[in-house]
Structures are given as C-alpha cells and as structure tokens.
TORKOLNU-921035 format. One record per residue (C-alpha): x, y, z. Coordinates in steps of 0.5 Angstrom, whole numbers, always signed. Example, Ala and Ser with C-alpha at 12.3 -4.5 7.8 and 13.67 -1.06 7.14 Angstrom:
BEGIN
<x->+25	y->-9	z->+16>
<x->+27	y->-2	z->+14>
***
This chain:
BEGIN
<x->+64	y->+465	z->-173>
<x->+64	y->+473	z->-172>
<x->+71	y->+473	z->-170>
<x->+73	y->+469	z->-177>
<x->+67	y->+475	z->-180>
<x->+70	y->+482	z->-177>
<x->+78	y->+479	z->-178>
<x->+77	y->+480	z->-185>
<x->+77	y->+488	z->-183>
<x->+83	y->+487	z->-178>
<x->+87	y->+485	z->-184>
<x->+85	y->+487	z->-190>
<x->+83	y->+494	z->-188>
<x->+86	y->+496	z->-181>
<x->+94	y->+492	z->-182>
<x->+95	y->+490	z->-189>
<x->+93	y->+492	z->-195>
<x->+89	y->+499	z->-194>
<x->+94	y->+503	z->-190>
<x->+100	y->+502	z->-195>
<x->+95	y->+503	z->-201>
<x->+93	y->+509	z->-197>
<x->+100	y->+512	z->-197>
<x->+103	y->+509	z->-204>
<x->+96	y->+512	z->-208>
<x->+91	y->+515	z->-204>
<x->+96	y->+520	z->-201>
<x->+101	y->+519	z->-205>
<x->+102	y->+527	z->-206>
<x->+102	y->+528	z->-198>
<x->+110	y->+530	z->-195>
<x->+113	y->+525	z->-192>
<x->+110	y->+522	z->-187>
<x->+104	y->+526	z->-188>
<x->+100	y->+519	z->-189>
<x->+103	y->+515	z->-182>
<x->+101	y->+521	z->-179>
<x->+93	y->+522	z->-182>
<x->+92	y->+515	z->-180>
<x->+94	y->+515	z->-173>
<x->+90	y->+521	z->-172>
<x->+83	y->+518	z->-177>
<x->+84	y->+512	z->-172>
<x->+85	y->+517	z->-165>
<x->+78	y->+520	z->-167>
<x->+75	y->+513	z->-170>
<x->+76	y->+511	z->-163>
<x->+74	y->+517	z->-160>
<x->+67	y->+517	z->-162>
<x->+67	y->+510	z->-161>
<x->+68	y->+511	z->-154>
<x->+63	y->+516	z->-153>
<x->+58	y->+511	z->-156>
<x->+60	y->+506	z->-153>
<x->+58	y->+506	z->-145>
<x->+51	y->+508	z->-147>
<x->+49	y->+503	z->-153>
<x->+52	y->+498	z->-148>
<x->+48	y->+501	z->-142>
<x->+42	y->+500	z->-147>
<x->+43	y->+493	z->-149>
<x->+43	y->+491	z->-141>
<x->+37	y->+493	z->-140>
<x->+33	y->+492	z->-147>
<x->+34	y->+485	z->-151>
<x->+37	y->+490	z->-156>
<x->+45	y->+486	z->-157>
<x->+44	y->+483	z->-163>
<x->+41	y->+489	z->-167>
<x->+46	y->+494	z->-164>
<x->+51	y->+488	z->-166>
<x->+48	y->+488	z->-174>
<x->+47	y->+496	z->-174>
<x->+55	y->+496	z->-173>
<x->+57	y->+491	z->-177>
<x->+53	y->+494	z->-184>
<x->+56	y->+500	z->-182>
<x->+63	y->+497	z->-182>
<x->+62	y->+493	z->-188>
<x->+59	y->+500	z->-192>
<x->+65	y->+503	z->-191>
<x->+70	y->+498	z->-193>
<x->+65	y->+497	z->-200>
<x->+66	y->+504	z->-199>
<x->+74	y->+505	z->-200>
<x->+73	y->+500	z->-206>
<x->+71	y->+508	z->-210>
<x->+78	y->+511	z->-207>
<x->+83	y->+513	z->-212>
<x->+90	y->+516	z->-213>
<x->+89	y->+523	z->-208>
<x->+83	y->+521	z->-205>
<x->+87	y->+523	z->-198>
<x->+81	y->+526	z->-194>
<x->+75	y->+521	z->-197>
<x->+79	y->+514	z->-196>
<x->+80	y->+517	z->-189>
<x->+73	y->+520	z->-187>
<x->+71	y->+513	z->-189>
<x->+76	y->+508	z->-185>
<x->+75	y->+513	z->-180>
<x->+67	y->+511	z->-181>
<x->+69	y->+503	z->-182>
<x->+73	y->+504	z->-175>
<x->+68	y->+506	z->-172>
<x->+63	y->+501	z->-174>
<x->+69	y->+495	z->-173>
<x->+70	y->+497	z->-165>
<x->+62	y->+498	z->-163>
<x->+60	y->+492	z->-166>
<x->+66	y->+488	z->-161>
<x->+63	y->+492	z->-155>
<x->+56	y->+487	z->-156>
<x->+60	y->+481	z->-159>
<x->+64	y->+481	z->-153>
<x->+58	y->+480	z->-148>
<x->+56	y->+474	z->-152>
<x->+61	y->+471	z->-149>
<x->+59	y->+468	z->-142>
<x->+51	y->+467	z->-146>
<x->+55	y->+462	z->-151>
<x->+61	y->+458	z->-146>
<x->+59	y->+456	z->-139>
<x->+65	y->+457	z->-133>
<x->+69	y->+451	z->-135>
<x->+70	y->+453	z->-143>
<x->+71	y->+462	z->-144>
<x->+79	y->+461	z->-144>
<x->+78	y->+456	z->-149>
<x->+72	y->+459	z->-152>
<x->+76	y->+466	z->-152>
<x->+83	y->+463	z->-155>
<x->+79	y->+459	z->-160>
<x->+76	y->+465	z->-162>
<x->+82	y->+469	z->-164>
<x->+85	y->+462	z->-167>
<x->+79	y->+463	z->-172>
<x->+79	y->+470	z->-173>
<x->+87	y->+469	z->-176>
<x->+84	y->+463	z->-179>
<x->+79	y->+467	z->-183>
<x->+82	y->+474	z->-184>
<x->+89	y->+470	z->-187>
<x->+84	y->+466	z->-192>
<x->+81	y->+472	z->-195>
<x->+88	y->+476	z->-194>
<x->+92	y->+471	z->-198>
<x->+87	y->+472	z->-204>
<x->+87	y->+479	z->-203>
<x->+94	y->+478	z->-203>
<x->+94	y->+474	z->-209>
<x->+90	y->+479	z->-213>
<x->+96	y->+485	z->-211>
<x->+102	y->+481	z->-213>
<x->+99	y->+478	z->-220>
<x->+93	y->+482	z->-222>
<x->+93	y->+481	z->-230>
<x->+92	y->+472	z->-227>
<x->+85	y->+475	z->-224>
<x->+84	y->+479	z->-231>
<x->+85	y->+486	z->-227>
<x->+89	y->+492	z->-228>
<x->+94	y->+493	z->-224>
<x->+97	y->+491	z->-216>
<x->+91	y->+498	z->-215>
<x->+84	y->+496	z->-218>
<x->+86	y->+489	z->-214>
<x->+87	y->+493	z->-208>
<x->+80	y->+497	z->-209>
<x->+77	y->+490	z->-210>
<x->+80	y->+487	z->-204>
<x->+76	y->+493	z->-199>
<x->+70	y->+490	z->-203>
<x->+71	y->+483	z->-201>
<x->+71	y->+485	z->-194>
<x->+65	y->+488	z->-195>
<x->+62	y->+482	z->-197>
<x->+66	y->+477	z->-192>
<x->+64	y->+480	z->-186>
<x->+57	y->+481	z->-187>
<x->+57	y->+473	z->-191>
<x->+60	y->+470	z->-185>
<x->+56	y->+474	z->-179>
<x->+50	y->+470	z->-182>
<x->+51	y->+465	z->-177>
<x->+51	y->+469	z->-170>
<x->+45	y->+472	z->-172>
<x->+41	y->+466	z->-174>
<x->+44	y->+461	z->-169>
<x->+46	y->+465	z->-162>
<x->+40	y->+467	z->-159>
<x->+39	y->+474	z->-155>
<x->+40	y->+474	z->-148>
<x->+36	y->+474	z->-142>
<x->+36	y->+482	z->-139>
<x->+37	y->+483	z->-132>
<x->+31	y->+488	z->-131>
<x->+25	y->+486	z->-136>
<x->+20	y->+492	z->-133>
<x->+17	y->+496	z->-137>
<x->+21	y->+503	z->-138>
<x->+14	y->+506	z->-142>
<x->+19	y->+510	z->-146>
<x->+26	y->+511	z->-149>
<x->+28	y->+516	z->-144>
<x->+26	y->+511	z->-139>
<x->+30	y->+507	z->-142>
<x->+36	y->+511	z->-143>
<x->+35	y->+513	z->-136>
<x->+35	y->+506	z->-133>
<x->+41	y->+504	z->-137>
<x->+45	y->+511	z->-134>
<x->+43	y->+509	z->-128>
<x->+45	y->+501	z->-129>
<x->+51	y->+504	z->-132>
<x->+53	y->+508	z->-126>
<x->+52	y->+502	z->-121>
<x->+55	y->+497	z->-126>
<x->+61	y->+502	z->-125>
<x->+62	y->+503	z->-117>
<x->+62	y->+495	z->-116>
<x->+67	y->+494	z->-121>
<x->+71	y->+498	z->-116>
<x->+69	y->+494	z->-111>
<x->+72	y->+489	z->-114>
<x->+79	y->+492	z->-114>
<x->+83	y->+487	z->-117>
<x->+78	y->+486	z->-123>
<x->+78	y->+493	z->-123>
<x->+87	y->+494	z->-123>
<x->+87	y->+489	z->-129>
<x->+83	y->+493	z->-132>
<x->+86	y->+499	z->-132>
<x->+92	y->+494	z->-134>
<x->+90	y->+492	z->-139>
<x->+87	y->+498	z->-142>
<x->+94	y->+500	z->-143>
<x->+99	y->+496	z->-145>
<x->+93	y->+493	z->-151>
<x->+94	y->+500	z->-153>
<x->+101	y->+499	z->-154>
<x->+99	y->+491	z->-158>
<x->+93	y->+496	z->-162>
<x->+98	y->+501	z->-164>
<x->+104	y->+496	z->-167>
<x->+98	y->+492	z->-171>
<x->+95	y->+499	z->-174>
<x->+101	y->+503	z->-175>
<x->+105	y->+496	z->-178>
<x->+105	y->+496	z->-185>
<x->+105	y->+505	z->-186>
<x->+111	y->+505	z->-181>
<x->+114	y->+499	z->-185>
<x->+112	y->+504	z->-192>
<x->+115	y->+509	z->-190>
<x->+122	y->+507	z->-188>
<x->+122	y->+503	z->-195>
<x->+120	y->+497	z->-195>
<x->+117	y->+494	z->-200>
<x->+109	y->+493	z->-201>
<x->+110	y->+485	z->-203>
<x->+114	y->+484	z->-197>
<x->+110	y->+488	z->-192>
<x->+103	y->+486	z->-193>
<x->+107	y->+478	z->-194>
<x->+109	y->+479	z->-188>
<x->+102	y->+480	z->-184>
<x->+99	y->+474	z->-188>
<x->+105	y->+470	z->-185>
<x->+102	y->+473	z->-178>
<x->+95	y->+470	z->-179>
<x->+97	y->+464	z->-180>
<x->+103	y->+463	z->-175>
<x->+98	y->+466	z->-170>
<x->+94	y->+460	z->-170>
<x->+98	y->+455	z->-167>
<x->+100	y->+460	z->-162>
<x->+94	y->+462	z->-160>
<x->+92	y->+455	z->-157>
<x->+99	y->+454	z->-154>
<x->+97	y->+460	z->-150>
<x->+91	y->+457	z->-148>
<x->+96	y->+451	z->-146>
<x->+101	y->+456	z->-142>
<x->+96	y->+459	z->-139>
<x->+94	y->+452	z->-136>
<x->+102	y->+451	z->-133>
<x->+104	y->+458	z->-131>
<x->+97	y->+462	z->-131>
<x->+94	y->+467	z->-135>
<x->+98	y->+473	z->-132>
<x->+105	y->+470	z->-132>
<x->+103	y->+469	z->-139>
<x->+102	y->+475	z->-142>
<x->+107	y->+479	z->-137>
<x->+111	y->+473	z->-143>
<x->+108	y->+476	z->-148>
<x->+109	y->+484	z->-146>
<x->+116	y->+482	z->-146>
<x->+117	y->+480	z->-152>
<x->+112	y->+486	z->-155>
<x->+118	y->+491	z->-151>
<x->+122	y->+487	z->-155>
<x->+119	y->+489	z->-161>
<x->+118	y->+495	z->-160>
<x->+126	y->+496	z->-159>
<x->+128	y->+492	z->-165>
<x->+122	y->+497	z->-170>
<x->+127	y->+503	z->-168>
<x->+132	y->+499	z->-171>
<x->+129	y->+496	z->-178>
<x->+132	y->+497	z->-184>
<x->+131	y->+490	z->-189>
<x->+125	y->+486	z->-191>
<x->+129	y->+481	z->-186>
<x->+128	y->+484	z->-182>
<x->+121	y->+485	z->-182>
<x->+119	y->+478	z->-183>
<x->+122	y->+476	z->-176>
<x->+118	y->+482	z->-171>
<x->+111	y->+480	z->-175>
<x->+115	y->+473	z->-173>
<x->+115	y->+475	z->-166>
<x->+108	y->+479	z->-166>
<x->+104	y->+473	z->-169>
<x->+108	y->+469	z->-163>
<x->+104	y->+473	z->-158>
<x->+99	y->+477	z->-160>
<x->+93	y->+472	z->-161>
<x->+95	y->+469	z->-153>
<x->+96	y->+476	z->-149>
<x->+90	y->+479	z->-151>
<x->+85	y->+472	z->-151>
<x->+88	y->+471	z->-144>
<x->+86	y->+478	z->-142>
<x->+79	y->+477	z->-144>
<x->+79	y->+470	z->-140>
<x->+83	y->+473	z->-133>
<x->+78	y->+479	z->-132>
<x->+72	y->+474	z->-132>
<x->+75	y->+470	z->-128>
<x->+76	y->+476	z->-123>
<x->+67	y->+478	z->-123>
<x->+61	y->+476	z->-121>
<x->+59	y->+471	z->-127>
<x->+52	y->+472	z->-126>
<x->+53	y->+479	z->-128>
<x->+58	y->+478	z->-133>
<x->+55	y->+481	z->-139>
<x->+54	y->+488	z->-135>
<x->+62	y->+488	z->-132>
<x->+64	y->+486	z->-140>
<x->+61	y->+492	z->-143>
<x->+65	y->+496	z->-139>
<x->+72	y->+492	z->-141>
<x->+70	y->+494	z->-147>
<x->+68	y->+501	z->-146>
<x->+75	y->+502	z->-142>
<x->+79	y->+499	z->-148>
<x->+75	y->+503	z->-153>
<x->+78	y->+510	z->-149>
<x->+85	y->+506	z->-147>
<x->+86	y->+505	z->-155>
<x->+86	y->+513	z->-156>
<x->+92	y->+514	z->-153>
<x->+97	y->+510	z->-156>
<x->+95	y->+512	z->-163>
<x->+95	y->+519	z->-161>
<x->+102	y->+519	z->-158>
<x->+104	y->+515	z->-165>
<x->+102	y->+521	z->-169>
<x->+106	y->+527	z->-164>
<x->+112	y->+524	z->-162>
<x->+112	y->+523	z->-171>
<x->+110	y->+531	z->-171>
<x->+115	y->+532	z->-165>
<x->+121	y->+528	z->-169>
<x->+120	y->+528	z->-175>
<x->+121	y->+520	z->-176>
<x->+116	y->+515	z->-175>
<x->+122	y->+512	z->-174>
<x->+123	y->+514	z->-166>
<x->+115	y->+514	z->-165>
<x->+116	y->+507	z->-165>
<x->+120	y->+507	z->-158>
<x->+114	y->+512	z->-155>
<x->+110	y->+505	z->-155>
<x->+114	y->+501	z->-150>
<x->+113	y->+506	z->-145>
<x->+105	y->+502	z->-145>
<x->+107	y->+496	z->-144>
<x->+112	y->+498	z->-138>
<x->+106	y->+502	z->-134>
<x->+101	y->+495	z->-136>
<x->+106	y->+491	z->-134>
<x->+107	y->+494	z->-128>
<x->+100	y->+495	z->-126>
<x->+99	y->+487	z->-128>
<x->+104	y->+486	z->-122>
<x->+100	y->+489	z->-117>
<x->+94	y->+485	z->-118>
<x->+92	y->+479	z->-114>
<x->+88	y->+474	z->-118>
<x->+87	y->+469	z->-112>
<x->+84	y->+474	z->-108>
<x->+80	y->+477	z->-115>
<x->+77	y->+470	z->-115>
<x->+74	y->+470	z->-109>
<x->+72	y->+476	z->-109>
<x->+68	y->+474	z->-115>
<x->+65	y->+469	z->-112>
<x->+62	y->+472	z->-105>
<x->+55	y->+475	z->-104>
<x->+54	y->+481	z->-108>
<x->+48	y->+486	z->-109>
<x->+43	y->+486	z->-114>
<x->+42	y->+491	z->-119>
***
C-alpha cells in the first residue's frame, strides 16, 4: 500500500502535473527553457542531499529499530512540500522549486526504509512477485488520483473551481493528503524488524558510530560479492537514464509545444497500460530471465531516447509514453528482485540499503547532464539523446555479470557482522 501511497508524488508532482504547471505558471516569465533547465537542476540537488543522508540514516536503522520512524518522518516531509506547492502561484519560480526540491528530498529517503522492508514482508520464493506486484499497485493508485487531478485541470468549472491553475494547486494538495491517508496501513500492519546488533550503544554517538562501522563492513562485503556488486553499478546507471525521462517528460514535451491536456493525458495512459505490463515482466522474467528481460527493456528506452529527439505532434507523444509504460514497471521491479537473489538473504536489509544509497547518488547525474547539454546547445531538444549513453554504459555492464555465479555466491558461508 506505500507504493499505491507515495506514487501519487511520482505522477501528480514528479511527471505529470507539476512540471508543466511550473513552466506554464510559476515560471511562465522565466526565458525559454529556463524552466526544463531549473528543475533539472532542483532535482540534481534534491537528489544530492538525498544521497548524503542516505548511507547514515540507513546505517542507523540497521543497528536501532528505527525503520518505520525514519520512514514517516520522511513521508510528513514529502506530503508538506506537496501541501505546500498548493500556495504557488503565477511567478512564484524560486518558492515552487525550494519546496519540490524539499518534496524530492522526503520522497527519495522514505524509499531507502521502504525498500528494506522487502525481505522482512516476502519470503525467498515471492520477492519477484512481491516486487513487480508493488509497481503494478503503485501505477494503479498514482493513475486513480491523476485521472481525478486530471479531470479537475481539463473541466474545473464541473468541480465549482476557477480555472485548469486553481485545479492544479488543488491536486499537489490532494497529494498531500493521499500519500499520508494510504501510508496508514504500513505502519499499522508491518511490523518493525528485528536489528542484527541488539547491544546497548549508551549514546547517539555510539550508535552513529557502530552504524558507520556497520556501514563500512556492509561495503567491503558487498564487493565481495563481485557480481551483486557489477549489478550494481549497472543498475545505478542506466535507472538514471529511466529516472531522467520520467522527470524530465512532461517539461521537455511543454517546451517544444505540446499541448497541456495531451502531455498530462499521455502519462495517465502510462499509469494504467503500465499495469499489465508490470506483471508480464513478471512472467517474461520466469521464461527468459530477469537479466534478458531488462537488457529488453533497455533497448526499447534507447529506442525512446532517440525517437523524443524527433518528436514534434501529440501523436507522437501518446506513442513514447506507450512504450515507457510497456517497460518502465518491469525493468526496474526486476532489478530490484535480480540484485536480491544475488546476496546473502540473512543480511538483505543492510545490502538494500546500500542499493538504494547507490541509486540515490547514481540519479544525480542523469538530471545534471539533462541540464548542461540543454545550457551547452540551447535545446532541450538535443539534451534528450545525452540520455542513451545511460543505457549503453548499464547495458554494457549488465552483460558482464554472471547471475549463476552471483547466486551461488549468495548462498555460500559469509562472516558475520
């Protein structure tokens, strides 16, 4: 249910509605591009601090059962900031990026605890399922409050609002409210795992101590675990290619003119195409294997890549968020699901939260070269094909790892913290 909870964020305020209401209101007065460029750069540093707070915060919550805590305190911060935008109007530029930098920030830490749930809730034979099944949900509940955000924008006299920009205020507050209603029951009905090293730290020091301690053991065996470790690293890339199109969508589609009503249409047909699709990854990944799966879906991202570089009509705009939602869902459950079946399951929570640290710092570049091939050509436009060399480098280091070998590593004696 988090998942159906925080995708709200992901498609109300990350993709669809909030980027073009930034550059067609709050920084309507901004020079071309101006706005594409500003929040490529609020993400780049969103994600940034994210990182930085990340590899402590998870440290801590390995070592004090503090999970869940650290989880709400990041999802109140996330669901303010999106309350927040509620109060940005027409030139408010600086304010509406200051606070979705903020809302980024909250949104990206709460995944690093949510994420090390995983293995608590879904025994050995069920995280594919549990990890696809999440995604499906998340594109199921952000696509429900989207299409009701997207009615109020296309028809707001029906809802007795003033104009397509008041529904828009209204729908960042609406989010506000569903990621917090829809959290309710992680918190009520997952428990707070078990820590590994239960003893006495007699201070916060102590305790930050151990984690860095934790933390840095937790490192040097992942590299032992060499082809966990190259996913990784694979990983880490070619998502920042997948995170930079879904961020950068809907401003770059405002930009070279396409109109409102279709860009934000478009991204509620990928929350719902994206179901299916979701679990049919699932299911590929069971005939082919979850690595031959995603190098599919890297592909087709490629493909996208070059095809945005070409779009000019609405058209054409329905067809790549078509092909996002066939993909998008599967390459990045079955990610999650291959780098666990590649480490040791009795200390999955600690090896997570450095999978989700690493995407954390790996999402920064993506963004950040989005913004200075856009400052170096002048076009968003060419900035788009900056984007494939993500998934050619993921791709590439994909190809390199031995899952078998990965597996049995997994599954041999390893030292204890």
């Amino acid at each position: 249910m988090y998942d159906w909870a925080n995708s709200a964020f992901t498609t109300t305020i990350i993709t669809a509605i909030f980027p073009v209401y930034f550059t067609a209101v709050a920084g309507a007065h901004l020079p071309q591009g101006e706005a594409t460029r500003l929040l490529a750069r609020t993400t780049t540093i969103a994600l940034a601090i994210s990182a930085v707070l990340a590899p402590l915060l998870g440290a801590v919550a390995d070592f004090a059962p503090v999970k869940k805590r650290l989880l709400g305190l990041f999802m109140a911060i996330g669901s303010a900031a999106s309350a927040g935008l509620a109060f940005a109007y027409a030139g408010d530029w600086l304010y509406a990026a200051v606070v979705f930098g903020i809302g980024n920030i909250g949104f990206a830490a709460s995944l690093t605890f949510y994420d090390s749930l995983l293995p608590h809730v879904a025994s050995d034979g069920e995280i594919d399922r549990v990890s696809t099944a999440g995604y499906a949900l998340g594109y199921l509940g952000g696509g429900i409050l989207l299409a009701l955000n997207v009615a109020w924008i296309l028809t707001p006299a029906t809802f007795g609002l003033r104009d397509s920009a008041q529904a828009s205020r209204l729908s960042f507050l609406s989010v506000a409210v569903w990621w917090a209603l829809f959290s309710i029951p992680l918190f009520r009905r997952v428990p707070e795992p078990a820590v590994h090293a239960p003893q006495s730290f007699g201070s916060p020091l102590g305790l930050i101590a151990a984690a860095f301690r934790g933390l840095a053991q937790t490192l040097r065996d992942l590299r032992r675990y060499k082809h966990a470790f190259l996913m990784l690293v694979a990983f880490v890339i070619y998502s920042d290619g997948i995170n930079t199109i879904i961020r950068m969508a809907t401003s770059y589609g405002t930009e070279i003119g396409i109109d409102q009503g279709a860009l934000i249409t478009a991204i509620l047909l990928v929350q719902f195409v994206g179901i299916p699709f979701a679990f049919l990854f699932g299911m590929l990944a069971g005939i082919i294997g979850p690595k031959t799966s995603i190098f599919i879906a890297l592909g087709v991202y490629t493909l996208i890549s070059v095809m945005g570089y070409y779009m000019k009509t609405e058209r054409d705009f329905y067809l790549l968020a078509l092909m996002v939602a066939a993909v998008q869902g599967g390459s990045q459950a079955l990610s999650r699901s291959l780098f666990a079946s590649m480490i040791p399951r009795d200390r999955s929570s600690e090896f997570f939260g450095f999978f989700s640290v690493f995407e954390k710092f790996g999402a920064i570049a993506g963004p950040a070269t989005f913004a200075l091939a856009s400052a170096i050509t002048g076009s968003s436009r060419s900035a788009i094909l900056s984007v494939i060399a993500f998934f050619i480098i993921g791709a590439g280091l994909l190809s390199m790892v031995n899952v078998a070998e990965g597996q049995r590593a997994a599954q041999e004696p390893h030292p204890q913290l």
